[in-house]
C-alpha positions as CSV (number, residue, x, y, z in Angstrom):
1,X,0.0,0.0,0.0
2,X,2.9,2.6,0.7
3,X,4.4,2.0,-2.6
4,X,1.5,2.8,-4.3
5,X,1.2,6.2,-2.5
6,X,5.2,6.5,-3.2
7,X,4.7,5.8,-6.8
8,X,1.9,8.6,-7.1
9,X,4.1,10.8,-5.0
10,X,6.5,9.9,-7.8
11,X,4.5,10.7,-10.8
12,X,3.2,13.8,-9.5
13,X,6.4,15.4,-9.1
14,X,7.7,14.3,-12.5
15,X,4.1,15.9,-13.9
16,X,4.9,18.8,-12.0
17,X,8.5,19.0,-13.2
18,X,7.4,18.9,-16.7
19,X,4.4,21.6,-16.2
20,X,7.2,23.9,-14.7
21,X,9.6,23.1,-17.5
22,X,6.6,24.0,-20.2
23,X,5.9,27.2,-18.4
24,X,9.7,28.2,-18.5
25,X,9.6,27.6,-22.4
26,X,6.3,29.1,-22.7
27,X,4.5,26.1,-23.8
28,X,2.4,25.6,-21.1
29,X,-0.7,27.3,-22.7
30,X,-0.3,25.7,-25.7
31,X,-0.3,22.2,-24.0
32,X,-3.6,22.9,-21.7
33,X,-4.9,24.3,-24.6
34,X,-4.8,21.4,-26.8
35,X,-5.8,19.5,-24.0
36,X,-9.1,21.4,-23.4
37,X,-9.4,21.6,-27.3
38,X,-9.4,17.7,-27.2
39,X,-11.3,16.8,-24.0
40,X,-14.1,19.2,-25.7
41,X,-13.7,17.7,-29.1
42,X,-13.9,14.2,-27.3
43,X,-16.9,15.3,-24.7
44,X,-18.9,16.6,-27.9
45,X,-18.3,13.4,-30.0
46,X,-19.7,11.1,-26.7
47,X,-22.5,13.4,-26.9
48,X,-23.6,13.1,-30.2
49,X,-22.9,16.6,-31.6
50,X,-23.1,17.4,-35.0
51,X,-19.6,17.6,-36.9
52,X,-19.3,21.0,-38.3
53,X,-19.9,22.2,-35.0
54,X,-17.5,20.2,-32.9
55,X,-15.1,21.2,-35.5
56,X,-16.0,24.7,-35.4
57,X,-15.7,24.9,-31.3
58,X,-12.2,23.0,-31.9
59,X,-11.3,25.5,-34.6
60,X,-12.1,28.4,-32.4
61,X,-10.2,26.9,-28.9
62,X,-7.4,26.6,-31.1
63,X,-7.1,29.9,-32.4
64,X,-7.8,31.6,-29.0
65,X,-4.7,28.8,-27.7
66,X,-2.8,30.9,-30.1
67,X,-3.5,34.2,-29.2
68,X,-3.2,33.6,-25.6
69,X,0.3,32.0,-26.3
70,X,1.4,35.3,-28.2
71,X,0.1,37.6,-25.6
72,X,3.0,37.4,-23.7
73,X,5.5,37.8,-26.9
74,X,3.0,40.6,-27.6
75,X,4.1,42.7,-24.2
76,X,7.5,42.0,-24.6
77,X,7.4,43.4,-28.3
78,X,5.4,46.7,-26.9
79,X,7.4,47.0,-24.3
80,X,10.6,46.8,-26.1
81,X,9.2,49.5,-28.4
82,X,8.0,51.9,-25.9
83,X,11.3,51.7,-24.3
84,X,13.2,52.5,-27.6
85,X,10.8,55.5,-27.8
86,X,11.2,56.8,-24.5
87,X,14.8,55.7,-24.3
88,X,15.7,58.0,-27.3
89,X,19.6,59.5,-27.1
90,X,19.4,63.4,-26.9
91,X,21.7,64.4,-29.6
92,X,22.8,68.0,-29.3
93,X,22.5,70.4,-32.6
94,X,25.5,70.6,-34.7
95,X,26.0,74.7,-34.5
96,X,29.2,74.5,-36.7
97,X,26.4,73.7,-39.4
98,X,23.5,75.5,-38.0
99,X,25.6,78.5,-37.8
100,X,25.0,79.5,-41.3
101,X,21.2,79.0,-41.7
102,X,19.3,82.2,-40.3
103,X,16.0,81.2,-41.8
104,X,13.7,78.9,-39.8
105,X,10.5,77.2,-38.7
106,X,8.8,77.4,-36.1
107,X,10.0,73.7,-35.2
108,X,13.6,74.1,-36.3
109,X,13.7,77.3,-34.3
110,X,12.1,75.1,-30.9
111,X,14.4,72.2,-31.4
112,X,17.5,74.8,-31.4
113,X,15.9,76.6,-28.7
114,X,15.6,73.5,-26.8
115,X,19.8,72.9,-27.6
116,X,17.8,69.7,-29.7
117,X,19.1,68.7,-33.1
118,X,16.0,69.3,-35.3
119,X,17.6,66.5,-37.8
120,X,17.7,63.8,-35.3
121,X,14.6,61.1,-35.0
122,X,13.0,60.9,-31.4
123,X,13.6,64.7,-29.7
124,X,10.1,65.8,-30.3
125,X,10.0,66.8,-26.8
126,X,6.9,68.3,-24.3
127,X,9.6,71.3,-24.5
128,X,9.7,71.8,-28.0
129,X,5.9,71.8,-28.6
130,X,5.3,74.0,-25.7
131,X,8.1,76.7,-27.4
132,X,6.4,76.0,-30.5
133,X,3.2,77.4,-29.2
134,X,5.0,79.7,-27.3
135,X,6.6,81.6,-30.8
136,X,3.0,81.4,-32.4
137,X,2.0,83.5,-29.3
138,X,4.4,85.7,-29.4
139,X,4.1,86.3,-33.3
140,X,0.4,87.2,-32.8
141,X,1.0,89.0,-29.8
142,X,3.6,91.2,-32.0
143,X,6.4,90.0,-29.8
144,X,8.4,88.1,-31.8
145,X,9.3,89.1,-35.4
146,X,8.5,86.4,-38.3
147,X,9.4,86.3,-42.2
148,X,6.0,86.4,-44.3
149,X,5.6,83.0,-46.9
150,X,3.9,86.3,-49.0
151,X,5.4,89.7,-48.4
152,X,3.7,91.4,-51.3
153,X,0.5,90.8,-49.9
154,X,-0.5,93.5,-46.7
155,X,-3.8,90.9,-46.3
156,X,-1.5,87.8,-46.1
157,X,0.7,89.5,-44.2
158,X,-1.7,90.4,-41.3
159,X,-3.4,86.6,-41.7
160,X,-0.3,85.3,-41.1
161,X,0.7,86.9,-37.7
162,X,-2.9,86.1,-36.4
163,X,-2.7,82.7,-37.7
164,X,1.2,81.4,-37.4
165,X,1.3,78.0,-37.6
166,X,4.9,75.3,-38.0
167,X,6.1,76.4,-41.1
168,X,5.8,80.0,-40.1
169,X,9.4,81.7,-40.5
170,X,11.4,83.4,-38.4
171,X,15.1,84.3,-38.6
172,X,18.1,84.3,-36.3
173,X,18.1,87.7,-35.9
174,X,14.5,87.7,-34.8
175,X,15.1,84.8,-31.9
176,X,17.8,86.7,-30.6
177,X,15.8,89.7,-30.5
178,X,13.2,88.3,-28.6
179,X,15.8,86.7,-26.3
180,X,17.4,89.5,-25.1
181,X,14.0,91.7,-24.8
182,X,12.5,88.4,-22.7
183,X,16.4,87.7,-20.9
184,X,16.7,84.4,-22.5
185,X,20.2,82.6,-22.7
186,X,20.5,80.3,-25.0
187,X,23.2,78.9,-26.6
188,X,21.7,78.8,-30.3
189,X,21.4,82.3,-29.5
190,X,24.9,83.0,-28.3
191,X,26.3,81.2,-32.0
192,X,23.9,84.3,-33.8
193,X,26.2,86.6,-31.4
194,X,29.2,85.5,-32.1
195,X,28.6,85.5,-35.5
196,X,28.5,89.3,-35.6
């Protein structure tokens, strides 16, 4: 009689053994769910059921087996990407280069503001859009020169400083005005100074 409890003792362990060496490789969904697809499929042929359905309900347990054995690749995939997002490098501007533009956007201009390179992937920062909206502001609040896309034109002119949007204009010149009238240092701003 005590072998018999022994040799259960026995084959539970190794059952549990395996189980935990299925869950390490991430087969252990998979396996139960084959084995509920095939206790069901089993179950509804004792009963009597029709064909097309017992295929159907096997058909469907198997392709919910699979997604629940991808969810966890899934997360690791997301996760993976939302860290490469939030994990981006801050690369500094090149102001050797950016020395000789004086003409940009409204973006360009917050990146540089922000001592961001407006080339490089991944820096569109909660900084830069706030300065972004800050230098429409200040264009319609006549605080901050811009370039008009149509100086000809008085109407498009006036349209435009009441409605700047990102590919409004400004040059260095402008950005440094407005940096020393507001007491501003920044270092895209000192390059325009020693420039001159």
């Amino acid at each position: 009689m005590v072998w018999i409890f022994k040799k259960a003792k026995d084959f539970w362990s190794w059952i549990n053994f395996i189980w935990h060496i299925l869950g390490w490789t991430g087969l252990a969904p998979i396996v139960s769910g084959v084995a509920v697809m095939a206790v069901g499929v089993v179950g509804a042929m004792i009963k009597g059921l029709p064909w097309p359905i017992i295929l159907m309900a096997a058909y469907c347990t198997l392709v919910g087996v699979v997604y629940l054995s991808m969810a966890p690749l899934a997360f690791k995939v997301l996760n993976a990407a939302r860290q490469k997002v939030n994990g981006y490098e801050r690369k500094t501007p090149n102001y050797e280069a950016w020395k000789y533009v004086d003409k940009f956007t409204l973006v360009e201009a917050s990146y540089l503001w922000n001592n961001l390179d407006p080339c490089s992937a991944g820096n569109y920062t909660s900084d830069v859009k706030t300065w972004v909206i800050a230098f429409r502001e200040a264009i319609t609040a006549g605080k901050l020169e811009f370039i008009p896309s149509s100086p000809e034109s008085f109407d498009a002119i006036t349209y435009e400083k009441e409605h700047p949007d990102d590919r409004t204009h400004v040059s260095r010149s402008h950005l440094a005005a407005f940096a020393i009238k507001n007491n501003y240092k920044r270092e895209f701003i000192s390059q325009h100074n020693d420039l001159n």
